[in-house]
Residue, then its C-alpha position, 0 to 999 in steps of 0.5 A: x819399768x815401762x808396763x801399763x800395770x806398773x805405771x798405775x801401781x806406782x802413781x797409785x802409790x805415789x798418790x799416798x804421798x800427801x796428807x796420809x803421808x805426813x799423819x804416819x809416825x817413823x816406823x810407818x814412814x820407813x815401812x812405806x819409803x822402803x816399799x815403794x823403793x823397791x817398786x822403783x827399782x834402782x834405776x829409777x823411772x823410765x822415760x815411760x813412767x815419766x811421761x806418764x807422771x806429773x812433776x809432783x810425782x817425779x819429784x816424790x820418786x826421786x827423794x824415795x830413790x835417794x833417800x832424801x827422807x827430809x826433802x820429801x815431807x817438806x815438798x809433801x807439807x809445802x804442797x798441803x799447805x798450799x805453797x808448791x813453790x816457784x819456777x823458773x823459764x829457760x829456753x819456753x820450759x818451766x821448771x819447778x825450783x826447790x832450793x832444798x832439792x839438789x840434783x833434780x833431773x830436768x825432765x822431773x822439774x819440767x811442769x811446762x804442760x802443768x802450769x796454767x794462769x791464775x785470775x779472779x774478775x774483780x769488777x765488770x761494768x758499763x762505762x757509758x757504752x762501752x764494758x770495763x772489766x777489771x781483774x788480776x791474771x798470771x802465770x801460776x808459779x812463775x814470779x815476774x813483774x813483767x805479766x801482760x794480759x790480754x781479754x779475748x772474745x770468742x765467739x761461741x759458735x764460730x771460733x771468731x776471736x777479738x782480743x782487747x789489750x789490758x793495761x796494769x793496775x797501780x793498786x794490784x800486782x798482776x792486776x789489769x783494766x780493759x775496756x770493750x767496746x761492742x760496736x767491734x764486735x760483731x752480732x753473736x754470744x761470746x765467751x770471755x777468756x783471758x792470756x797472760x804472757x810472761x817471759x814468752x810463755x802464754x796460757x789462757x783460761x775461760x774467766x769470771x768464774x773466779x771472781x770477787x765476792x762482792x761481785x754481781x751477776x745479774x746480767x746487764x743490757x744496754x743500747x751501742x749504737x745500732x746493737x743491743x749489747x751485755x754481758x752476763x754469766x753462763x751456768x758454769x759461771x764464766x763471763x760471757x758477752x752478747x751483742x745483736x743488731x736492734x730491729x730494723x723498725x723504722x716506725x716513729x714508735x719504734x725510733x722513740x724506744x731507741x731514742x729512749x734506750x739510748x739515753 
């Protein structure tokens, strides 16, 4: 089972798996796990296939190979209703654990390549001349009391990045504060990312577009020393930071706006 064809038909079906599945009385059930055992085969998934799949879809193949009817419309209700369960880290992968699942080869449970980091921005502010920002970040799936956050500024054009520890919230688990300081950043649009790190695995994601509801969005501008800087939202929603050198104007008028900007 190593053709193009065959591996599109078997994701196509597996796809059905979902919803549709559990809205199927018995018979109907049965016709479709009988069906799809057969494009199977019984030496289930190549290494092919499997490459080809995501852990969602191994899974779902391997309770149809077994015929463990039970375990998979609980791994189907589980992932409907919004609870795929957890996972565990061993040697830098990640493996999706379900205790009702015995068996499980490694290579299906692997969703190292699928796990990504959840956040939301909760606030971001001026705190005299400097940008506080307040969220929640970690890695999806994975519990652990041990999450450190990272925001990093990467410049949009250049690549050039600065990263600013964050230290955790007391009021929120995975919650974190960090402050920027414009006057280490250098001239330029940069986009604001966060890393979150657990149990020596890192993801990172664009952020601010998952954000707090009572957030607002209106862009903010202040005087830093000699720079101009704020902070707004780009089109598709993610945090974005602005730093530019103010004129270089050194008449007494131009000193009186600066004086004024300032205060």
């Amino acid at each position: 089972m190593t053709s193009d064809c065959t591996i599109s038909v078997l994701r196509d079906v597996l796809r059905v798996y979902d919803h549709r599945y559990l809205g199927l009385d018995r018979v109907q059930r049965e016709r479709l796990v009988d069906g799809t055992r057969r494009v199977i085969g019984e030496e289930g998934l190549s290494d092919a296939v499997r490459a080809a799949m995501p852990a969602s879809a191994r899974l779902r193949a391997f309770c149809i190979q077994h015929g463990l009817r039970e375990e998979l419309e609980r791994l189907i209700r589980d992932e409907v209703e919004g609870a795929p369960g957890g996972a565990v880290v061993v040697g830098g992968r990640i493996y999706a654990m379900y205790p009702y699942l015995r068996g499980v080869p490694r290579q299906d449970a692997d969703i190292t390549t699928e796990v990504g980091v959840d956040h939301r921005l909760d606030t971001v502010s001026w705190q005299g001349k400097r940008i506080r920002i307040r969220g929640f970040a970690a890695l999806q799936r994975v519990e652990t009391n041990r999450t450190a956050v990272d925001v990093i500024l990467r410049e949009r054009t250049t690549g050039k990045e600065h990263g600013f520890p964050a230290v955790p919230r007391q009021d929120l688990p995975d919650g974190f504060e960090t402050v920027i300081d414009p006057i280490v950043v250098q001239p330029g649009r940069w986009d604001v990312h966060v890393a979150a790190t657990a149990l020596g695995v890192t993801r990172e994601a664009r952020f601010g577009s998952v954000r707090a509801e009572e957030l607002k969005t209106s862009p903010q501008v202040r005087t830093a020393g000699l720079r101009d800087a704020g902070f707004y939202f780009t089109r598709g929603g993610h945090l974005a930071v602005i730093v530019r050198e103010q004129p270089r104007d050194t008449s007494l008028s131009a000193r009186l706006r600066r004086l004024a900007g300032r205060r």
